[in-house]
N, C-alpha and C positions, 0 to 999 in steps of 0.2 A: 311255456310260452313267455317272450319278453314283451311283456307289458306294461313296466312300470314305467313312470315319468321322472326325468332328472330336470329342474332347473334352477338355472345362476343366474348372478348378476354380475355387470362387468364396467369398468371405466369413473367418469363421473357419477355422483348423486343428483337426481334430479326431485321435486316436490312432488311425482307420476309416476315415478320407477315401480314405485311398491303397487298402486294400481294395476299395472299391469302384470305383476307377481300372483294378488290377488283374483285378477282375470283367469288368470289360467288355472288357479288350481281350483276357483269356484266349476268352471269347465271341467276340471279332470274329474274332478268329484263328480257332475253331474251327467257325462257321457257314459258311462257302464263300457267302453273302453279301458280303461286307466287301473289296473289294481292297485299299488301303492304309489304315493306319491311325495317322491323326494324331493330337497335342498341342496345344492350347493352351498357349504360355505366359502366364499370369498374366490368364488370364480372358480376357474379353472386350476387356481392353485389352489382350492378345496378337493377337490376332483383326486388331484394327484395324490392328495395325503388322504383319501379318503374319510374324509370332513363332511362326511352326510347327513343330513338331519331328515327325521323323517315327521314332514309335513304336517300329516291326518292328524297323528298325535300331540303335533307343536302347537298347531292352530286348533281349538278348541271345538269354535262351536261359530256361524255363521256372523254373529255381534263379531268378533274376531279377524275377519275378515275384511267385516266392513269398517272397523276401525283401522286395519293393517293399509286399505285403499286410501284413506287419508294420509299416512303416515309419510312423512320425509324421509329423502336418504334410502340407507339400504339393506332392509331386514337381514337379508341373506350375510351381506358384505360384500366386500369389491377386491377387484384385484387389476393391476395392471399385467398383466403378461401376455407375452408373444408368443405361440405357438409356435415353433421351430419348423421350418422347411422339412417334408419330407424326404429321403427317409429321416429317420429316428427314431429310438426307441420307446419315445415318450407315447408315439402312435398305441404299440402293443401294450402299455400301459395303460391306459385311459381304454382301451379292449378289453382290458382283462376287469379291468375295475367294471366296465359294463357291464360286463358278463355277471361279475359276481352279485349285482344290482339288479341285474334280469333287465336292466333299461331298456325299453323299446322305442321311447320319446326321450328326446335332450331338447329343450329348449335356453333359447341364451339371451339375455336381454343387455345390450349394451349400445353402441353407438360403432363408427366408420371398423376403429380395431377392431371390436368384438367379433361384427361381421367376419371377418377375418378369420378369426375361429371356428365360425361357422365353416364356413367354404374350405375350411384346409378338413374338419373333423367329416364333414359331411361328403368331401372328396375321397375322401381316405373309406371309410365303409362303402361306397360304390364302390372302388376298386378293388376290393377283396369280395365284395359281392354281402355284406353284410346288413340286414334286412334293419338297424337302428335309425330311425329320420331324424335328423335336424334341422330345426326350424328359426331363423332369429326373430326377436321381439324387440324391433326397433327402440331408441331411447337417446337424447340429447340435447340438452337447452341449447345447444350453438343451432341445431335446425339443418344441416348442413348433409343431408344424407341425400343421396339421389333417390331416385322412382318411387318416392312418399311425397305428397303434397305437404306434408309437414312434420315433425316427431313429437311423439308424446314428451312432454317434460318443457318444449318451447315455450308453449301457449303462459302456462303459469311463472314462468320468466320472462316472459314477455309484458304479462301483465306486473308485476311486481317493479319491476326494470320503471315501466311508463309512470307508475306511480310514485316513484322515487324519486322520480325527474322534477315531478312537478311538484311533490313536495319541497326539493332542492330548490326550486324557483322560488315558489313561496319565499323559500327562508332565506334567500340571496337575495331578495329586494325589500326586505324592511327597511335598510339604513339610508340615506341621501349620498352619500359615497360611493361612486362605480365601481365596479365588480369584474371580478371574470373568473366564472366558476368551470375546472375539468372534470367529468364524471368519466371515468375509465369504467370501463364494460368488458367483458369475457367475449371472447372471440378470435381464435388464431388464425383460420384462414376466408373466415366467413362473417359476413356482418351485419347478419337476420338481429342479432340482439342487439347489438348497438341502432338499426336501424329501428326498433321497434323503440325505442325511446321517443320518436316520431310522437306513439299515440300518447302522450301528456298531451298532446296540444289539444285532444280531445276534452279535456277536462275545459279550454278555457284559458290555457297560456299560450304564453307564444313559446316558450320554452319545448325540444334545445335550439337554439339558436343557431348553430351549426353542429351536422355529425359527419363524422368522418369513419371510412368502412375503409375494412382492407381490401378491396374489390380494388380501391384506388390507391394510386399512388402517391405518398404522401413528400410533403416538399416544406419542409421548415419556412422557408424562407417564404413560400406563397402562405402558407397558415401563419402569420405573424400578420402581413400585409391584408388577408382578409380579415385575420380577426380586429385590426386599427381601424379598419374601415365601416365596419360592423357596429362598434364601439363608439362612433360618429352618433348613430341615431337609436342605440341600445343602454341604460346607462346599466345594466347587470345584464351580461351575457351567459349564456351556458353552453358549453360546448359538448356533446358527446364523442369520446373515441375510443375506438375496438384497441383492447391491448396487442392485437393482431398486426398496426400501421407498420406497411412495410416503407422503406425509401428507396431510390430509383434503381438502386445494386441491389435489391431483394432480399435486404439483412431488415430484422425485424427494429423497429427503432428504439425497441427494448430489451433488445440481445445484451446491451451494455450493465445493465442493471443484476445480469443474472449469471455469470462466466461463464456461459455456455452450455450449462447444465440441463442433461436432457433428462427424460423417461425410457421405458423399458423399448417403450418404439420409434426410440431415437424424437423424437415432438422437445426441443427445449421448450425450457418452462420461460414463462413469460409473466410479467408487472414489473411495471415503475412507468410505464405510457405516462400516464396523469402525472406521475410525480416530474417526469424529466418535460412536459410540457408548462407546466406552473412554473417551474424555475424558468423555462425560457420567456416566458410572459411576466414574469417580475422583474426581468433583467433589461426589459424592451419597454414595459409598457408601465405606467404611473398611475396605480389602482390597485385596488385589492385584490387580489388573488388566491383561491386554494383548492385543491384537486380532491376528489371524495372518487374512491374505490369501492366498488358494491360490493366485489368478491364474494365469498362464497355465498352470502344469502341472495345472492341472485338464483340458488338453484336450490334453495331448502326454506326459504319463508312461503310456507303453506297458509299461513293467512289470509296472503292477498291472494290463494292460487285461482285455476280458473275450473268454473265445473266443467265445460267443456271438454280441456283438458284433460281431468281424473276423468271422464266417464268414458273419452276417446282411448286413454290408455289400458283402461278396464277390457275393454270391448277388443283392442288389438291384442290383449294377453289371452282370452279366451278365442281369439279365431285363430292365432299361432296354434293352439292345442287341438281346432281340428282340422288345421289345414295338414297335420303330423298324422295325424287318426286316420285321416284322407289316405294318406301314400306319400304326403310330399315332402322332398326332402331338398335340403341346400336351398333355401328358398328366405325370404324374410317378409312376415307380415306388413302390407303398406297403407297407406291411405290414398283414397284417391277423390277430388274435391269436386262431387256432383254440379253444387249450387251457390254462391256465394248467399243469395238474397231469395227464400230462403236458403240459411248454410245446412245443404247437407253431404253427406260422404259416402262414401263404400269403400270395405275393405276389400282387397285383393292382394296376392303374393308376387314375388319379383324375383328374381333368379339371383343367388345371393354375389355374385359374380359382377352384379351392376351395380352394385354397393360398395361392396370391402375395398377399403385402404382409395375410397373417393370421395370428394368433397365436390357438396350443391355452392354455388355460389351465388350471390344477390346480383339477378338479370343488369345487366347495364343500362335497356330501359329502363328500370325501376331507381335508378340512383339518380338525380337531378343533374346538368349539364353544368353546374358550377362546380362541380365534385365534392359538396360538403351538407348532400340534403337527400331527401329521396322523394318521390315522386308520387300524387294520386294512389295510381296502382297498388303501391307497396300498402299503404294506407288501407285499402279495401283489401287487399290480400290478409293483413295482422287482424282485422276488426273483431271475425266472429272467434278468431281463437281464444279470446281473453274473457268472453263473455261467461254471466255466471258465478254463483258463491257455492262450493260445494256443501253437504251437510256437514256440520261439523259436531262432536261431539267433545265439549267445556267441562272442564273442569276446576271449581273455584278461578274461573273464569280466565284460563288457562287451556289450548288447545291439547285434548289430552291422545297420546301416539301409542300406541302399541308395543311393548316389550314383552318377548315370550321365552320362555327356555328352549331351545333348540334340541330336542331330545335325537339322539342319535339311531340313525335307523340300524333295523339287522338284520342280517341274512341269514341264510339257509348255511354257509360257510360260516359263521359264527358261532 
């Protein structure tokens, strides 16, 4: 009987990913469904080269775990690939390798691609009539996934994001000298993160001063004029914007920066936003000026992350494991947001078809009528995600992460 569980990681790293790794295999372990329970290494091009790690044995002992749910990044490893259009033979592939696995469950935890893999692996064994479920396990600080109220990994980017802001504020207005500081934010088509910069001002600043989402379209020429304006009765301004800003031809406004160079699913890569706006505000305006990039610890400083977050992500990796146990397949763990005040949730699954290869995007009521703010709503919407210090376990006061040997599983064909 195929009962063992396979699961990967796929795409970005998030400061939750590994939560929700942890989720599931505390779940396999404890459902008396699950006999062995594997690893992908590094996705699905783990899979291929069969790069299996076998879990039970890697992960020690329950401390283990609970240190793995803290952890940044991504135990397993990542991979960017696309799974090819059916047919092809990669299908009978990743079959056979099943097979040899006894896998009964695949779980996959990634973001919009991943899903994708989902819905191609999990279409593919329906139509041969193949009893393996796949189930995805949501994951992405950009936030951008439809039929989840929000994804594991946001919350704690979210909150890091707002803290940085307002620490940036702080440090841009010591001097008597006007300012005008760019914080470039992650965000290709979506501008949950850069909008959540918002919550500094909970702290107490007014900071940022303007954000700009790629929900809108962006117009040089009016962001010069409003930021002069701004600058009237601001003397150190901040600006947040999504390295996402597209202009009114729909090229990204930092296509320039990068020659066009894309990834495995076609997504060019994207920075220099901040830098190529600083130059244009030194070149206009007579003040100090300099552009700060969060870049990647926007999705891996686990110090400021949010409990919330790690215990939401925890809790979607173990219901992915028995929505799988359940029957169901092609499907992806989601959130859906009962309460704001009190914040509570329930999970439930979504047909992974209403995910893959789509993008949620920041409501147009929620973005303010001058196009470079957002609104109440949004505000209430980010609050209860950031809330919360997870436990953490110091080390010569030192947050300390998990590294294990990845012992390699084996079968009955070995």
């Amino acid at each position: 009987m195929m009962n063992n569980m396979l699961i990967g990681q796929s795409g970005g790293p998030t400061v939750a990913i590994n939560a929700s790794l942890s989720g599931a295999i505390w779940e396999a372990m404890r459902s008396g469904e699950v006999h062995e329970i594997y690893g992908a290494r590094n996705g699905l091009q783990g899979i291929l080269k069969k790069e299996i790690i076998d879990l039970k044995r890697s992960i020690q002992n329950e401390d283990d775990l609970a240190l793995l749910k803290e952890t940044p990044a991504m135990a397993l490893g990542s991979c960017r690939f696309k799974l090819p259009d059916f047919p092809s033979d990669t299908y009978q592939k990743i079959l056979n390798i099943f097979h040899e696995y006894e896998i009964g469950y695949f779980l996959y935890i990634g973001g919009n691609d991943s899903m994708d893999t989902v819905k191609k692996l999990s279409d593919y064994f329906l139509s041969i009539h193949e009893e393996i479920k796949v189930v995805g396990i949501p994951k992405t600080i950009d936030n951008d996934l439809l039929c989840t109220d929000h994804t594991p990994g946001f919350g704690s980017a979210a909150k890091y994001i707002a803290t940085s802001v307002a620490e940036i504020a702080c440090d841009s207005s010591v001097y008597d000298s006007p300012s005008v500081t760019i914080v470039e934010i992650m965000g290709r088509n979506a501008g949950w993160l850069t909008a959540s910069a918002s919550l500094a001002r909970l702290t107490g600043c007014h900071a940022p001063h303007m954000i700009y989402l790629p929900e809108v379209v962006f117009d040089p020429v009016k962001f010069m004029i409003d930021l002069k304006k701004m600058r009237e009765t601001v003397p150190h301004v901040l600006v947040a914007v999504s390295e996402g800003l597209k202009l009114q031809n729909g090229n990204y406004v930092a296509d320039s920066e990068q020659n066009g160079l894309t990834d495995a699913f076609g997504h060019k890569y994207l920075s220099g936003i901040g830098k190529y706006l600083e130059n244009l505000v030194r070149e206009q305006m007579d003040c100090n000026v300099r552009s700060v990039n969060l870049n990647v610890l926007q999705r891996s400083s686990s110090y400021i992350s949010s409990a919330t977050d790690i215990s939401e992500a925890s809790q979607i990796g173990a219901t992915a494991l028995q929505f799988a146990v359940e029957g169901k397949t092609g499907v992806v763990a989601v959130i859906k947001r009962v309460s704001d005040s009190p914040y509570t949730v329930e999970y439930h699954c979504c047909e992974v078809g209403s995910i893959a290869n789509l993008v949620k995007s920041v409501p147009k009521a929620w973005i303010a009528s001058n196009g470079y703010d957002v609104t109440p709503e949004m505000i209430d919407y980010l609050k209860p995600l950031i809330v919360g210090e997870p436990n953490r376990h110091i080390k010569y006061g030192l947050p300390e992460f998990l590294s294990f040997n990845h012992v390699p599983a084996v079968t009955k064909a070995c």
